[in-house]
C-alpha positions in Angstrom: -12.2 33.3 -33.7 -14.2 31.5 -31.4 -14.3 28.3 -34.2 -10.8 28.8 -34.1 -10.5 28.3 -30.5 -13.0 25.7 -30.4 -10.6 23.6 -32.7 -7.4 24.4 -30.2 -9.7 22.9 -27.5 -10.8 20.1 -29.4 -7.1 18.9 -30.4 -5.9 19.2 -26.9 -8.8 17.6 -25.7 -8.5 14.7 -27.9 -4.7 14.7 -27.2 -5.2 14.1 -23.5 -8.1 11.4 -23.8 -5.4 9.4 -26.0 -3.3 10.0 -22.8 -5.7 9.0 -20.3 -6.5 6.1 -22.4 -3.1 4.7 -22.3 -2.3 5.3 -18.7 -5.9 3.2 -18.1 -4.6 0.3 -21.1 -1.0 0.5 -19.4 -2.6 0.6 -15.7 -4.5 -3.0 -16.9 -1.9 -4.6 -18.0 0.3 -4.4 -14.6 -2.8 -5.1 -13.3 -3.1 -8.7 -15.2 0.5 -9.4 -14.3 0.3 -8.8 -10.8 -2.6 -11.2 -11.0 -1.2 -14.3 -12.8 2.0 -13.8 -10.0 -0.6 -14.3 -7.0 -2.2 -17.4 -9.3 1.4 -18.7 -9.4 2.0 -18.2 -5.7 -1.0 -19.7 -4.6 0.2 -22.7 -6.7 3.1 -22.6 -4.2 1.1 -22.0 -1.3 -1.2 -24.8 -1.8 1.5 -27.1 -2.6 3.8 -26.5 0.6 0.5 -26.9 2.8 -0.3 -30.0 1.2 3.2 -31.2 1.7 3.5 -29.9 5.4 0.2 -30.5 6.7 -0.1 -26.7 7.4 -3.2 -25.7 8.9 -5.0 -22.1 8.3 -2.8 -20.1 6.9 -3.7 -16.1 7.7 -1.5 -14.1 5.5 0.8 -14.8 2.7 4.0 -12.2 2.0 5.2 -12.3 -1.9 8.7 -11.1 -2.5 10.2 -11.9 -6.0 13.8 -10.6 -7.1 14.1 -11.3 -11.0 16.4 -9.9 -13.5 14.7 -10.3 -17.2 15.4 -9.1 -20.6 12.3 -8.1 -22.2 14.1 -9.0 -25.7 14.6 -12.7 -25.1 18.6 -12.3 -24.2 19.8 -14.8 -21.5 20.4 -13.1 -17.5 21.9 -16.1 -15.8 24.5 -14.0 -15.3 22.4 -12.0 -12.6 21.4 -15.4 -11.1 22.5 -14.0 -7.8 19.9 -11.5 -7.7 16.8 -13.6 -8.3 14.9 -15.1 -5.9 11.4 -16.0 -4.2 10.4 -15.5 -1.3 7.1 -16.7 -0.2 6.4 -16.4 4.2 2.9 -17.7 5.0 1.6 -17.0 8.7 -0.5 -20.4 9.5 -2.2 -21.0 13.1 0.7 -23.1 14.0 3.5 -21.1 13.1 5.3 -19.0 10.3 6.6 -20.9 7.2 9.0 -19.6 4.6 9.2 -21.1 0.8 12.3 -19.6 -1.1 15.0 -20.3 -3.3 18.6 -20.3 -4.0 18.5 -19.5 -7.0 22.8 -19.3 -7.3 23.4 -22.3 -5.4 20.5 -24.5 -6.7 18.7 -23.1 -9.0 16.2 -25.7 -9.4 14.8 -26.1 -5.7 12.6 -24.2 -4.0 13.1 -25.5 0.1 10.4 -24.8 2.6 11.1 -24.1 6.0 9.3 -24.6 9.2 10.0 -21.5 11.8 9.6 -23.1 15.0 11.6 -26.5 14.9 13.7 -25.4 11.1 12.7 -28.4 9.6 12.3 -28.1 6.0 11.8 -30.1 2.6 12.1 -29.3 -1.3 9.1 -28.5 -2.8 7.6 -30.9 -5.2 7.6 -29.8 -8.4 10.1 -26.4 -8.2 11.2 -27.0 -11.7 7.5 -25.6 -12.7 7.2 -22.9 -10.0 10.1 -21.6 -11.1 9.7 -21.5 -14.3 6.6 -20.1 -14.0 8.3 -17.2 -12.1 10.8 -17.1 -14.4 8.1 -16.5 -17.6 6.0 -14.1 -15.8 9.4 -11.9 -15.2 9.9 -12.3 -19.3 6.3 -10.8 -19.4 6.3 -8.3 -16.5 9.8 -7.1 -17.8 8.0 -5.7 -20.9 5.7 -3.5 -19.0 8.7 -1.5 -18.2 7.7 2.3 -17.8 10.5 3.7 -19.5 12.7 3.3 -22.6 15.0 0.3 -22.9 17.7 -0.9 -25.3 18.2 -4.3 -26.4 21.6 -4.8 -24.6 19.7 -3.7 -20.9 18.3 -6.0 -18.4 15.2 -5.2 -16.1 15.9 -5.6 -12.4 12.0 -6.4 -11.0 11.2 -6.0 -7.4 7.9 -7.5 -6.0 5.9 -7.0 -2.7 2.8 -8.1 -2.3 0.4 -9.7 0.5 -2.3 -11.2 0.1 -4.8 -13.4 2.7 -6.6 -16.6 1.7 -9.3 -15.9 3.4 -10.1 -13.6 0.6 -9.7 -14.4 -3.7 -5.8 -14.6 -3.7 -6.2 -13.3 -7.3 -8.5 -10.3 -6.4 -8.8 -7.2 -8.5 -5.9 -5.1 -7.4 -6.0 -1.4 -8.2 -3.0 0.5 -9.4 -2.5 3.7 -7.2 0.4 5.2 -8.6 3.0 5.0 -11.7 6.4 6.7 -10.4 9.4 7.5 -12.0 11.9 7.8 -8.6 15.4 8.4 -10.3 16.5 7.9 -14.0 15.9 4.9 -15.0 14.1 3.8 -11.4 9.9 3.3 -11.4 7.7 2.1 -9.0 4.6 0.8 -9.5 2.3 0.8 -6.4 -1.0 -0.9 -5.9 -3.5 -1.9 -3.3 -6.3 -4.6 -3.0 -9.7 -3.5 -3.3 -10.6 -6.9 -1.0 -8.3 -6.7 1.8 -6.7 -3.3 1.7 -3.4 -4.5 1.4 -0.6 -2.6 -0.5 1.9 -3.7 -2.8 4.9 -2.7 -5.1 6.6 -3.3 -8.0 9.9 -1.7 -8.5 11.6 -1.5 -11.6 15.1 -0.5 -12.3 18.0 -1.0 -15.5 21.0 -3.1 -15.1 
């Protein structure tokens, strides 16, 4: 009897390990994405203060709208829900790089707070991109089940201060299913103790 047991226990045991195992794998992977996306924002960060002449910059707020299909079908039909949104707090002043991504899809304009001057980033053609190949990728990590013919709506917030690695190990607090086919993905930097979301929905 007790061998018997023993071989219930070992089954369910085993069972849950396999569960825990690919929470931890599945946990990593949003991990890496929510890295590359601060890489690719500090790409923009550096490039607007090298335009502008922007001194210290403090904090950094990441907001990304995309809608992605994780099976390679075209979403320029939800153009008007994608954007970024990047609001750096510099010594001098708050500036705001975002784009139109309905009205010109190919700029990124950067805009001064205090007088409203602004200026197209160089290079927006390869920031966006890269945004809009990190979606394709992040869209995958979708928590729940998807059909070919559905397109992920992804929701990013995330801060993150220079002063510390912009890139720097992020940990994932919590996985979240919040309606049917609505998950959020929360997370917080081990560095700065900043928090951060990623929401995920079906269109």
């Amino acid at each position: 009897m007790v061998g018997k047991f023993g071989k219930i226990f070992d089954s369910v045991k085993k069972g849950l390990d396999q569960i825990i195992l690919g929470l931890d794998n599945k946990k990593q992977e949003y991990i890496e994405v929510i890295g590359e996306l601060r890489n690719y924002s500090k790409e923009i960060v550096e490039m607007a203060q090298k335009t502008y002449n922007i001194p210290e910059i403090n904090d950094v707020d990441v907001s990304i709208g995309w809608v992605s299909n994780p099976f390679g079908y075209d979403a320029r039909q939800y153009k008007h829900q994608q954007f970024i949104k990047i609001k750096m707090y510099s010594i001098d002043g708050t500036y705001i790089c975002e784009s139109d991504m309905l009205h010109s899809p190919n700029e990124i304009t950067c805009t001064r707070y205090s007088d409203g001057s602004s200026f197209v980033l160089p290079k927006s053609e390869y920031f966006i991109q890269n945004i809009k190949d990190w979606s394709q990728k992040a869209a995958k990590l979708y928590p729940g089940k998807i059909k070919p013919d559905q397109y992920v709506s992804l929701s990013v917030f995330d801060r993150i201060d220079p002063k510390y690695s912009i890139i720097s190990d992020p940990e994932i607090s919590s996985i979240v299913k919040r309606d049917k086919d609505l998950y959020r993905v929360e997370f917080k930097d081990k560095e700065t103790g900043f928090s951060g979301r990623m929401i995920y929905g079906i269109l």
